[in-house]
C-alpha positions in Angstrom: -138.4 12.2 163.3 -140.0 15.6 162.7 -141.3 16.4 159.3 -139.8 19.1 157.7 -141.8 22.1 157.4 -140.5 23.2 154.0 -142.8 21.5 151.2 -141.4 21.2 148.0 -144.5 20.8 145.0 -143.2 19.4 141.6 -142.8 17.4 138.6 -139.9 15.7 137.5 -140.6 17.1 133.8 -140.8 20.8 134.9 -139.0 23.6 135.9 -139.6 21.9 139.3 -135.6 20.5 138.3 -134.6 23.8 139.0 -136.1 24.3 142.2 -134.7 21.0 143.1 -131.3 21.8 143.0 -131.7 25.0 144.9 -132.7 23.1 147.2 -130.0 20.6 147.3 -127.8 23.5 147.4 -129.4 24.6 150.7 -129.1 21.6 152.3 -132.1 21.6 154.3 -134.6 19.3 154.9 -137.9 19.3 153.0 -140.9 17.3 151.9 -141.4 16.4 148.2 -145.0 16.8 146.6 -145.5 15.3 143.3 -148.2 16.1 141.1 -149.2 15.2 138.0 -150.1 17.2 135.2 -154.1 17.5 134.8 -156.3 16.7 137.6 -153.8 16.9 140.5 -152.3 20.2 139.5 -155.5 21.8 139.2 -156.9 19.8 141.7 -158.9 22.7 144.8 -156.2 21.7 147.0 -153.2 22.7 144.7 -155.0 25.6 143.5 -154.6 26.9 147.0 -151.5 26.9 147.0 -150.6 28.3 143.2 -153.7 29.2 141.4 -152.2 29.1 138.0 -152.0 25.5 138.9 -148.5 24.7 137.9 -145.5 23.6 139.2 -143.0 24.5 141.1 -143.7 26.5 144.3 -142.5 25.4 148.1 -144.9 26.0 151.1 -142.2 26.9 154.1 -144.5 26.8 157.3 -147.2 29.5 156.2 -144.9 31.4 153.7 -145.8 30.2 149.7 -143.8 30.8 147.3 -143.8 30.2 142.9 -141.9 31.4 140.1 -138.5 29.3 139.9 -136.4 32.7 140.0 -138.6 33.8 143.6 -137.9 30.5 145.0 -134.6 30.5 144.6 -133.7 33.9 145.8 -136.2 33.3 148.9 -134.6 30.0 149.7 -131.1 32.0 149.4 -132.3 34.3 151.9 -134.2 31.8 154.4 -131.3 29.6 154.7 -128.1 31.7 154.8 -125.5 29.1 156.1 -125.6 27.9 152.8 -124.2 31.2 151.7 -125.9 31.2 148.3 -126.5 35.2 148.3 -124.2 38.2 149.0 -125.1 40.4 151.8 -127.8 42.1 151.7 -125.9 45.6 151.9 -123.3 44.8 149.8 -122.2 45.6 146.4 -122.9 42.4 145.0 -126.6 42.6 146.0 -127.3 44.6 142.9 -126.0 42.4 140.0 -127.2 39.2 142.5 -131.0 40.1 141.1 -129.7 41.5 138.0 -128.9 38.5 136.8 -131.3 36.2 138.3 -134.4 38.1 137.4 -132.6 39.2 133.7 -132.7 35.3 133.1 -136.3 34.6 134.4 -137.8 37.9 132.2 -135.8 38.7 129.5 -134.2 35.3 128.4 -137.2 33.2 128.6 -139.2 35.4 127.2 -136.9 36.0 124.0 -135.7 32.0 123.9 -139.5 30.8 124.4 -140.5 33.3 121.3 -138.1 31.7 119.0 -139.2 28.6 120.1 -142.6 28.9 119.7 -141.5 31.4 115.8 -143.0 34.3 117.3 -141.3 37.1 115.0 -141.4 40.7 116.8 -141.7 43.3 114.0 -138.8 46.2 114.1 -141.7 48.7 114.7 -142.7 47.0 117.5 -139.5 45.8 119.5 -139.7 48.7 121.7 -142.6 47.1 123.3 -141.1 44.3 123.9 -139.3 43.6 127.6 -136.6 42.0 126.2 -135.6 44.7 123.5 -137.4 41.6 120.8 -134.2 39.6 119.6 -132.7 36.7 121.1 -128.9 37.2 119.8 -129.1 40.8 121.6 -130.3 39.0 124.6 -127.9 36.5 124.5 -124.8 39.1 123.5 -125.9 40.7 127.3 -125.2 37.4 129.3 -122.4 36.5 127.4 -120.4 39.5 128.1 -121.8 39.2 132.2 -120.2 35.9 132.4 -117.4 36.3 130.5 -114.3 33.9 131.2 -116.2 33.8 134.9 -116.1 30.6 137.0 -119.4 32.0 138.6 -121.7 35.1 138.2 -121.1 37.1 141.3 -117.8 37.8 142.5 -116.3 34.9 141.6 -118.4 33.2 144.2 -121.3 30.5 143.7 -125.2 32.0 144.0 -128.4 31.3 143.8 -128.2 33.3 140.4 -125.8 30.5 139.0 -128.4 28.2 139.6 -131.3 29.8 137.6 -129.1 31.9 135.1 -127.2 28.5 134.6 -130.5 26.4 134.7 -132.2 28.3 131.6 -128.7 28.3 129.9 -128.7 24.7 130.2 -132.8 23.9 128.7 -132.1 26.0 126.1 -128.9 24.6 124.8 -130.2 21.0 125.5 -133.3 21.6 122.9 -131.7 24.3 120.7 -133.5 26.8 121.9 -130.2 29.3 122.8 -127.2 29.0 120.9 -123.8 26.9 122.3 -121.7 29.5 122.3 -118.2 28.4 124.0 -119.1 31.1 127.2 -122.5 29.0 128.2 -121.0 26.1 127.1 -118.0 26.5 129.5 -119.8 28.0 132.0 -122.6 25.3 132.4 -120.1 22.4 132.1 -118.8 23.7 136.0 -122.5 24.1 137.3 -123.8 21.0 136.1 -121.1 19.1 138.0 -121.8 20.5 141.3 -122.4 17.8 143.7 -125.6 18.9 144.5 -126.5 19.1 140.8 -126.2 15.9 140.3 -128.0 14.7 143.5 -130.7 17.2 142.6 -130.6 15.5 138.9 -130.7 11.5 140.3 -133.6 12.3 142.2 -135.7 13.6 139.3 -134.6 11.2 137.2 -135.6 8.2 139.2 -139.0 9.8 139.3 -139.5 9.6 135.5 
């Protein structure tokens, strides 16, 4: 049996989870690398690969890859079958990385902030990426996924996965608020078959 030459590096207690069900969603074959946090993560080896020495990132043949929202959109695009991004040329592209990148800057930055009681002062929220307030942030993707099955078109994405993903941490520690839109909208993602493969995996890792 060949080995796969897509390399999956991760944690069960990371955003490595997220990555995992991309992956899932892809349905192709990879390796799983597990590493734990300390010595192995900053081990020369790993460093390599990531040198911020964290988890996740994939190694697919000579291509690296980190930053959950970058692997999912290159894992879109490197296995298309799986149809989990529009057409490159299409309308759709544009809100596609709208969303997926507004979650991975904008949203955890401003969630992360309030988690951690970082206060941006009024003078200052213009420096701020994410405009400095959470409810503003969170009034944005509410109104993007409105009474919406999915993101894009009514069809399933790549961006479901990581907008859904944060959506889902945040409301699980009370870090973003459980409004009925995320709460609705999160109930159909995290029943997705490969979800819940993606989630049995991890958690017999723990």
């Amino acid at each position: 049996m060949n080995t796969p030459d897509l390399t999956f590096y991760t944690n069960p207690k990371s955003r490595g989870r997220i990555v995992r069900w991309m992956l899932e969603e892809a349905g192709t074959p990879y390796r799983t690398e597990v590493l734990e946090y300390g010595a192995s993560m900053k081990s020369p080896s790993y460093l390599a690969i990531n040198p911020m020495g964290k988890v996740p990132a994939i190694r697919h043949g000579d291509i690296v890859v980190t930053e959950c929202a970058a692997i999912c959109a290159y894992l879109a695009d490197a296995f298309p079958d799986a149809g989990l991004a529009p057409a490159c040329h299409s309308h759709a592209r544009g809100p596609y990385y709208r969303w997926l990148f507004f979650a991975s800057g904008p949203l955890e930055s401003s969630w992360t902030n309030q988690a951690l009681g970082v206060q941006v002062p009024a003078e200052r929220q213009a420096m701020v990426g994410y405009g400095g307030s959470l409810t503003g942030v969170l009034d944005v993707l509410d109104g993007a996924i409105g009474n919406r099955k999915y993101l894009i078109d009514d069809r399933f994405s790549a961006a479901d996965v990581y907008v859904g993903a944060q959506l889902g941490f945040g409301m699980q520690f009370g870090m973003v608020e459980k409004r009925p839109t995320f709460v609705r909208y999160w109930e159909g993602l995290a029943s997705r078959p490969a979800k819940l493969r993606a989630d049995a995996i991890d958690g017999a890792m723990e």
